[in-house]
N, C-alpha and C positions, 0 to 999 in steps of 0.2 A: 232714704226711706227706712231702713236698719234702724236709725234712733228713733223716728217720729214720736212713739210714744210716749220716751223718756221730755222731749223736745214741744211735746203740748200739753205733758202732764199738770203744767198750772192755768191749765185750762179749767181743770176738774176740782183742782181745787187753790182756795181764794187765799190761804195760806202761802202759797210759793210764788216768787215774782221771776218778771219773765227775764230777768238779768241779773248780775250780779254786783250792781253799784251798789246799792246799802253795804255790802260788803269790802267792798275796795274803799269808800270812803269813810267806814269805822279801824280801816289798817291806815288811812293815810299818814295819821299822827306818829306811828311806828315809820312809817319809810321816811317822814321828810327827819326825822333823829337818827336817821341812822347812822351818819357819821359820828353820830355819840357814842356809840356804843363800841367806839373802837379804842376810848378811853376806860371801859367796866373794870378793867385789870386784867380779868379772869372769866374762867367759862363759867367758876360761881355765881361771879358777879353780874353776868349774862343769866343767866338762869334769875337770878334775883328777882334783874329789872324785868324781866318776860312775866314773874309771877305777879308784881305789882303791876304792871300793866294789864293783866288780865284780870286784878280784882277792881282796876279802877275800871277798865270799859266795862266790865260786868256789872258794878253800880247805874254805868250811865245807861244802859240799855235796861235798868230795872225803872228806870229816873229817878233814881237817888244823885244826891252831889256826894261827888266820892271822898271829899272830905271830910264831910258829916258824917259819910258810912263807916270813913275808917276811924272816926274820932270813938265813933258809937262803936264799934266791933273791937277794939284796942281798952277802952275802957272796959266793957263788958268780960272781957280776959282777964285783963289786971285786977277785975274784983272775984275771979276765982269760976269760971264760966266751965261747968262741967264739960270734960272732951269728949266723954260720950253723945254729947249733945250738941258740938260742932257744927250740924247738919243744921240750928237755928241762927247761925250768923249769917249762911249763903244769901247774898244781896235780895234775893227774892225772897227771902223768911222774915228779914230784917228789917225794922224801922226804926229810921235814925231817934234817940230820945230829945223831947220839947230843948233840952237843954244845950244840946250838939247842933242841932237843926240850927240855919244859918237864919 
């Protein structure tokens, strides 16, 4: 009776679901690789693969295709893409261009 509130808070609101499967099946792709990553080399190389998986599920959950995304954000760099301005590649600012688009 101590949690109840925390425990029917998506009651109140339609936002929060009453479990946590969206979330274990957006990690699933990460556990069934995971004996890959015993090949990275390095804690770098760890570090790497963690950031590129989190910019690709970050497209998929914007519903961008993550290679479009990154074809369009890599380009966009390479032609000189102000770093103060960083904050308009993030998957949700970003639309891939007609030309990357699959």
């Amino acid at each position: 009776m101590n949690r109840w509130d925390a425990l029917t808070r998506f009651i109140e609101d339609g936002r929060l679901s009453i479990d946590n499967n969206l979330s274990e099946r957006l990690l699933r792709g990460i556990a069934v690789t995971r004996e890959n990553f015993l090949f990275l080399g390095s804690d770098r190389g760890g570090n790497r693969a963690a950031t590129i998986y989190t910019i690709v599920e970050s497209a998929k959950l914007n519903g961008l295709d993550p290679e479009a995304y990154l074809t369009t954000v890599l380009d966009r760099l390479a032609r000189g893409h102000p770093t103060n301005r960083i904050d308009e590649l993030l998957p949700w600012n970003v639309k891939p261009s007609p030309a990357t688009a699959p």
